[in-house]
C-alpha angles and dihedrals in degrees: 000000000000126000114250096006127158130269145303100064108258156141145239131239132194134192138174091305101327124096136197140175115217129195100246086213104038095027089214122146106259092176157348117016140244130209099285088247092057086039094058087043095063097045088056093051093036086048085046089044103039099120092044106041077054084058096047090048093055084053099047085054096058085036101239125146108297113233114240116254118213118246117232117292 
């Protein structure tokens, strides 16, 4: 996430070279693309993260300290 960033709420995703923005509540791609095997693994952990991913958003748009969000088990 980036402080201060534009609607609709999202967030940003980075592999290996590929980058992509997803709608936190949708979860549909906005923009850019990773390999399909990244791609269903951020929709597992974004499905998994929601709430808090929300939370996160409302902070980055004071801007205040984003809380850290765990990776996939």
């Amino acid at each position: 996430m980036y402080f201060v960033d534009h609607n609709p709420p999202h967030f940003h995703a980075d592999y290996q070279g590929f980058k992509a923005e997803y709608d936190i509540q949708t979860l549909i791609l906005l923009n850019g693309a990773l390999p399909k095997r990244a791609h269903a693994l951020v929709l597992e952990w974004a499905s998994l993260h929601r709430e808090e991913l929300i939370e996160d958003w409302h902070l980055a748009s004071v801007p205040a300290t984003l809380k850290n969000i765990n990776p996939l088990d």
